[in-house]
C-alpha positions in Angstrom: -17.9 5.0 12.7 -18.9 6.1 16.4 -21.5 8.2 14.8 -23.2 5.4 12.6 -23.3 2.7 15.2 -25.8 5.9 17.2 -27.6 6.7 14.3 -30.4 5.2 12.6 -31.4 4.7 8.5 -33.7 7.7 8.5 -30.5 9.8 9.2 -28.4 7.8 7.2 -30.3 8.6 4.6 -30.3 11.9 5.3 -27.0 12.2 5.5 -26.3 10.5 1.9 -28.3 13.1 0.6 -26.3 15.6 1.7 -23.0 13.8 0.5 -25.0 13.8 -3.2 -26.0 17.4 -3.2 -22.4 18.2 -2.5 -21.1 16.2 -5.5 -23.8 17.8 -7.5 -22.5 21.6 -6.5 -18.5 21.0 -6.1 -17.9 18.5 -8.7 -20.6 18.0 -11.5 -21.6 22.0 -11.4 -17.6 22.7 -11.3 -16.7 21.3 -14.3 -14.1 22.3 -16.6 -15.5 23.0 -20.2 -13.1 19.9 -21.5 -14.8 17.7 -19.0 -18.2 18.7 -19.8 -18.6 15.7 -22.6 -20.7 12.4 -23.4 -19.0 9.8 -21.5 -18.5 12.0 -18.0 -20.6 10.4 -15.5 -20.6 14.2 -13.2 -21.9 16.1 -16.4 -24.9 17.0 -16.0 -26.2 16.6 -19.5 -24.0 13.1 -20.3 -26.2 10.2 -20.9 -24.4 8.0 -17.8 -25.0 11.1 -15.4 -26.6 9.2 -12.8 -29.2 11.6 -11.9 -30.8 11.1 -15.3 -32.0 7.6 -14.9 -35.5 6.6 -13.6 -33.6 5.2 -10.5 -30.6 6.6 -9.1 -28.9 2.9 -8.0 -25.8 4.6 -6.4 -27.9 5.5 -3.2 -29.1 3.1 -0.4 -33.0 1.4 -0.9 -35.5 -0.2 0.3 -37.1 -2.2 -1.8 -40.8 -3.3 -0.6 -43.2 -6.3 -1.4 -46.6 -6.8 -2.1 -48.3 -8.0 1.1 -47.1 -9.0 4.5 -43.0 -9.4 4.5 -42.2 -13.6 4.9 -38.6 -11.8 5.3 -35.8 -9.6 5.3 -32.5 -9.3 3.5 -29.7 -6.9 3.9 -27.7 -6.7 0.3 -24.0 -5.7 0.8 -22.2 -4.5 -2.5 -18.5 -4.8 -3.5 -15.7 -2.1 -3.4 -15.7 0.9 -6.0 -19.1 -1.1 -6.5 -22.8 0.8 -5.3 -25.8 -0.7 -4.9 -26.2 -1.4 -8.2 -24.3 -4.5 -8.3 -26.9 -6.1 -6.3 -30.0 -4.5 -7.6 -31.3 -7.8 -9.4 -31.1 -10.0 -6.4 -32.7 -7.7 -4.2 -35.2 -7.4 -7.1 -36.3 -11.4 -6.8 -36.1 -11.3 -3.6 -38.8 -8.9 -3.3 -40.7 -10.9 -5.3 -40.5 -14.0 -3.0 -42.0 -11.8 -0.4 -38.8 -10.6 1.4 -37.9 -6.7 2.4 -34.6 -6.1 0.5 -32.1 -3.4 1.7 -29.2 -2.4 0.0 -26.8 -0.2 1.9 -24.4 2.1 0.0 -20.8 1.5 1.8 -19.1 5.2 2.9 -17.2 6.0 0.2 -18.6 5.0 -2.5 -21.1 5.9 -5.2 -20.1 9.5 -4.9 -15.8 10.1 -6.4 -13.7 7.8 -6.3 -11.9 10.0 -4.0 -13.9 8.9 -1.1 -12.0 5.7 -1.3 -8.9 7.9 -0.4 -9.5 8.0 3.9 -12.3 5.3 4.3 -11.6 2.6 7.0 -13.0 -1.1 6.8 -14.6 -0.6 10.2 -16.9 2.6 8.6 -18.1 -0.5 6.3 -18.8 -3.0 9.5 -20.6 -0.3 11.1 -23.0 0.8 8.1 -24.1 -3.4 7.7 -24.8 -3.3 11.3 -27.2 0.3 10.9 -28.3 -1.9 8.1 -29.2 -5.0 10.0 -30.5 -3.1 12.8 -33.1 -1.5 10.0 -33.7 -4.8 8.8 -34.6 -6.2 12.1 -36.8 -2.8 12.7 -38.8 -3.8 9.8 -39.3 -7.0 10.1 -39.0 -8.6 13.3 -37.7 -11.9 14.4 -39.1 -15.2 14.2 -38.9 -13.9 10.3 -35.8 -15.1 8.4 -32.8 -12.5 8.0 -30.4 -13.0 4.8 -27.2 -11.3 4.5 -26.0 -11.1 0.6 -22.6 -10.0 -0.1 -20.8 -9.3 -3.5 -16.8 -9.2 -3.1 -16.1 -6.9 -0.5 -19.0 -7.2 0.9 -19.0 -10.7 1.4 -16.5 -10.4 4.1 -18.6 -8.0 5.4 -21.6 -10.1 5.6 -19.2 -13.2 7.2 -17.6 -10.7 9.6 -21.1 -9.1 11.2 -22.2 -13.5 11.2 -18.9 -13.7 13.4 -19.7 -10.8 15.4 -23.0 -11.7 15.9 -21.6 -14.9 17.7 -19.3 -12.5 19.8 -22.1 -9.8 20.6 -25.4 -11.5 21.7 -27.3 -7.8 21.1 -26.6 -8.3 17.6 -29.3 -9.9 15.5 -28.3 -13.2 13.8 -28.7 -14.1 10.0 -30.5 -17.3 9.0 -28.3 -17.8 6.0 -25.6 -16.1 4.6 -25.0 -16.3 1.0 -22.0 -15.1 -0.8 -21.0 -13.8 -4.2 -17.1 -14.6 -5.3 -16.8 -13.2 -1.5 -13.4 -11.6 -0.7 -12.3 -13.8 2.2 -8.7 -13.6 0.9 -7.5 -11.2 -2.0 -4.0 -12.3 -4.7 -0.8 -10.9 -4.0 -1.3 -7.8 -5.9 -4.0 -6.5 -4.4 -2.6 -7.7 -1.1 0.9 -5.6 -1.6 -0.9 -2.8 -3.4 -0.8 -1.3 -0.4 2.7 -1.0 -0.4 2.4 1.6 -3.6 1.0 4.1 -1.2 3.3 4.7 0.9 5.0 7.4 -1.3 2.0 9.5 -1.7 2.7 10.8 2.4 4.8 13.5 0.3 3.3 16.1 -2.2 4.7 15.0 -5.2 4.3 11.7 -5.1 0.1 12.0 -4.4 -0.1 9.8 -7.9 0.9 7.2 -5.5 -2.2 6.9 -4.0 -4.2 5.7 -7.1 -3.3 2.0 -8.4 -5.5 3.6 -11.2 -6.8 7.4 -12.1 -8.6 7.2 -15.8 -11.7 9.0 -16.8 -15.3 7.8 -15.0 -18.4 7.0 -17.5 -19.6 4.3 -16.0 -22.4 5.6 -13.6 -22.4 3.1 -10.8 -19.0 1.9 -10.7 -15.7 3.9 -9.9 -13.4 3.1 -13.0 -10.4 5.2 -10.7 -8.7 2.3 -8.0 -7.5 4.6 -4.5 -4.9 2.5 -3.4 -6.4 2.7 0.1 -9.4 0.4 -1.2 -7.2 -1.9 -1.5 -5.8 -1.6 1.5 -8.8 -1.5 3.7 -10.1 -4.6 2.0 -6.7 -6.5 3.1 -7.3 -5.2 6.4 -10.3 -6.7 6.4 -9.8 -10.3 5.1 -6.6 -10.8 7.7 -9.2 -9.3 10.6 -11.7 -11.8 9.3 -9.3 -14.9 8.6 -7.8 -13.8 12.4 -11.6 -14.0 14.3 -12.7 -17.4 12.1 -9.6 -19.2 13.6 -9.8 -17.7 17.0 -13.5 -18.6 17.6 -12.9 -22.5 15.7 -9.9 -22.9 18.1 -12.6 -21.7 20.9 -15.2 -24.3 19.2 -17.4 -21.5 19.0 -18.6 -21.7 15.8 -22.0 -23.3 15.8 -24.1 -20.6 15.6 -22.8 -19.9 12.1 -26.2 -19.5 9.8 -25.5 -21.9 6.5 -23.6 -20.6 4.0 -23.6 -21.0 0.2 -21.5 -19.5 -1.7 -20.8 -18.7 -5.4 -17.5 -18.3 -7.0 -15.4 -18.8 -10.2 -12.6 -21.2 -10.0 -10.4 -18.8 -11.6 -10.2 -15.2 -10.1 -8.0 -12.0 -10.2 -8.7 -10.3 -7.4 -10.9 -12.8 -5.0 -8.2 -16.1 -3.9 -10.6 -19.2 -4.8 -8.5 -21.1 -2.2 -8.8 -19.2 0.4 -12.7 -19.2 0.5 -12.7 -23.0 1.1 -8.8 -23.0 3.5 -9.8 -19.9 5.4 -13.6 -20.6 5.7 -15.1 -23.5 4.4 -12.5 -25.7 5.6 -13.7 -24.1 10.1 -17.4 -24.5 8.9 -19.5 -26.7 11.1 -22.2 -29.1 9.8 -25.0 -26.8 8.8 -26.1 -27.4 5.5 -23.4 -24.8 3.5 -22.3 -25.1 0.1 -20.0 -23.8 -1.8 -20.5 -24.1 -5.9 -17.5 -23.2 -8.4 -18.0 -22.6 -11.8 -15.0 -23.8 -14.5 -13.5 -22.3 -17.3 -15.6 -23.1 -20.1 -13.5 -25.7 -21.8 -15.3 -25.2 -25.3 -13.4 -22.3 -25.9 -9.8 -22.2 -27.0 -8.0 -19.2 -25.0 -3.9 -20.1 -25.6 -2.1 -17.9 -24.4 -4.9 -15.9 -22.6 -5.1 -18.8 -19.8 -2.4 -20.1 -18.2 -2.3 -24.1 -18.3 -3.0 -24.2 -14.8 -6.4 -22.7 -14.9 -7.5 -26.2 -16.8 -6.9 -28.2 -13.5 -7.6 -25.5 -11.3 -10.6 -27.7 -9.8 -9.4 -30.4 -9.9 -6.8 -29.0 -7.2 -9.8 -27.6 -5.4 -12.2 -30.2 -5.3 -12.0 -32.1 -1.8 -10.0 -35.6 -1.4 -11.3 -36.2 1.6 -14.9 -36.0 3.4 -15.9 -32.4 4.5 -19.1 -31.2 6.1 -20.5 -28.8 3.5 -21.6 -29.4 0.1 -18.9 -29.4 -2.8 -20.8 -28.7 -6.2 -19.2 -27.6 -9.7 -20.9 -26.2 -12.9 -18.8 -27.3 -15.3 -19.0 -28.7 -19.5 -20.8 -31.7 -20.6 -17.8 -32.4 -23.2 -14.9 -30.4 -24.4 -17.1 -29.9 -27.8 -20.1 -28.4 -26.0 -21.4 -25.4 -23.9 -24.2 -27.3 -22.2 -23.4 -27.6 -18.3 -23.9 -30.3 -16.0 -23.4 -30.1 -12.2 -21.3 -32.3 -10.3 -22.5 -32.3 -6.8 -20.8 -33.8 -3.8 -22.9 -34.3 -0.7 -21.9 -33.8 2.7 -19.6 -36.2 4.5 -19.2 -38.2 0.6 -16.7 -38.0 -1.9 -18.4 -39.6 -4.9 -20.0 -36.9 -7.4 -23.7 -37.0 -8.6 -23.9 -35.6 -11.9 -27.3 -33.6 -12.8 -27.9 -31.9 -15.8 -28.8 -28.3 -15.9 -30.0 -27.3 -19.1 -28.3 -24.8 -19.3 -25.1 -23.1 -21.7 -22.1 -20.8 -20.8 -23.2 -17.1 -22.2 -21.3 -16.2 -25.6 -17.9 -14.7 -24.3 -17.9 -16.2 -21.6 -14.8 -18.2 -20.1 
């Protein structure tokens, strides 16, 4: 961490290149013969090896657009995620004139074992070499987004709460986040707890909530307990400083924040985004839009009756300061979406239609 808060992104990069050349030699060139097939994403030869594709999306970029920059954004991804995830995003962003930099967090996009001994704090301090890059290239008055997926949404919330803290810190405009991990469900929460046997030899197993074979080329398949771990860490740090600094009534400076999630989640807690964060927000033009389960389908057993009312529970019963919108069916019998849109400070939904259907398999 000491080391990437003194470096810059030239030797950042220089150093991820060095961590992909030693994959290359110790794991994809050290193959067993039985490993040497089709769906191994370290063969050499296997359709998913990463190195085969016109752009290699496990590494960080830079993505440049035509003409002068109107901004920059700094794209966080998600854990066992790369930058990948994120690719698309920074892609229209480009296109709307913005510099887009996506960072690749320490330990991942190489084995999943780099998951094993990584600490949330190596995570804060490659967004701030990212930032500080950002800012490098294109200066302030220019806007500064911060995009996070998952894990890296409370990434991009913890460097905004930070940057409140720490004046030499450059300040987003606007934050926006992606089913952000503000607080994580019980399992993954306690996961952490199936580690503690793997401190002795014969119970190293221990220290993978999952260990299966890896063909998908920008995503570990393999689950390192301590990922787990790290990102619970990370939410109670974050939950802990949001509360501190409303208590202090210092959080003002807070860019707006909008925020995309799905009311029903496995590993992300839907309520926590609005109790733990939306509910400290001040008045700055955030939003938070949930998406329901599409009603048209007819799941039984697969859904639990609960996840039919799950927003109504969420939806606010009193006035708040942010925006409250939902993207949800126009009738039981159809896919078509409307969105029900609660304004700041109101309670009374406006009802817009969108045009638009829930994708085939999609619930």
């Amino acid at each position: 961490m000491d080391e990437m808060e003194a470096s810059d992104w030239t030797r950042y990069l220089a150093q991820e290149q060095a961590i992909f050349e030693s994959v290359r030699a110790n794991v994809s060139q050290r193959l067993d013969p039985d490993a040497r097939v089709p769906y191994n994403r370290y063969f050499e030869q296997s359709p998913v090896y990463p190195g085969r594709f016109k752009h290699d999306w496990n590494r960080s970029y830079v993505l440049e657009p035509e003409g002068t920059p109107v901004g920059v954004v700094v794209l966080l991804h998600g854990l066992t995620d790369s930058p990948f995830s994120l690719r698309h995003v920074a892609q229209r962003f480009r296109e709307r004139g913005f510099v887009a930099i996506g960072v690749r967090m320490p330990g991942h996009g190489t084995v999943p074992a780099g998951l094993t001994d990584v600490r949330w704090e190596d995570w804060m301090a490659a967004t701030r070499l990212a930032v500080r890059e950002a800012r490098k290239r294109v200066p302030a008055p220019a806007p500064l987004h911060l995009i996070g997926f998952s894990n890296g949404g409370a990434l991009a919330m913890k460097y905004s709460l930070d940057a409140i803290e720490d004046p030499a810190l450059p300040r987003a405009d606007r934050v926006v986040l992606l089913t952000p991990m503000i607080g994580i469900t019980r399992f993954a929460r306690f996961a952490g707890l199936a580690s503690l046997p793997a401190v002795l030899p014969p119970f190293a197993n221990a220290a993978w909530l999952s260990n299966v074979p890896e063909f998908n080329p920008f995503k570990y398949n393999s689950f390192p307990v301590n990922g787990a771990r790290q990102s619970y860490r990370l939410t109670d740090a974050l939950q802990a400083q949001i509360q501190r600094l409303a208590r202090a009534g210092r959080l003002g400076p807070l860019p707006p924040v909008l925020t995309f999630q799905s009311v029903i989640d496995f590993t992300v807690s839907t309520p926590a985004i609005l109790t733990a964060l939306y509910s400290f927000l001040p008045d700055n033009g955030s939003e938070i839009v949930l998406f329901d389960v599409n009603r048209t389908v007819k799941f039984g057993p697969l859904l639990r009756p609960s996840a039919y009312v799950a927003l109504d529970r969420l939806t606010p019963t009193s006035p708040q300061p942010f925006r409250f919108t939902a993207i949800v069916n126009a009738g039981d019998d159809t896919d078509a979406t409307l969105e029900r849109s609660i304004a700041p400070g109101q309670l009374q939904a406006v009802e817009r239609k969108l045009g638009l259907t829930y994708p085939p398999g999609i619930f």
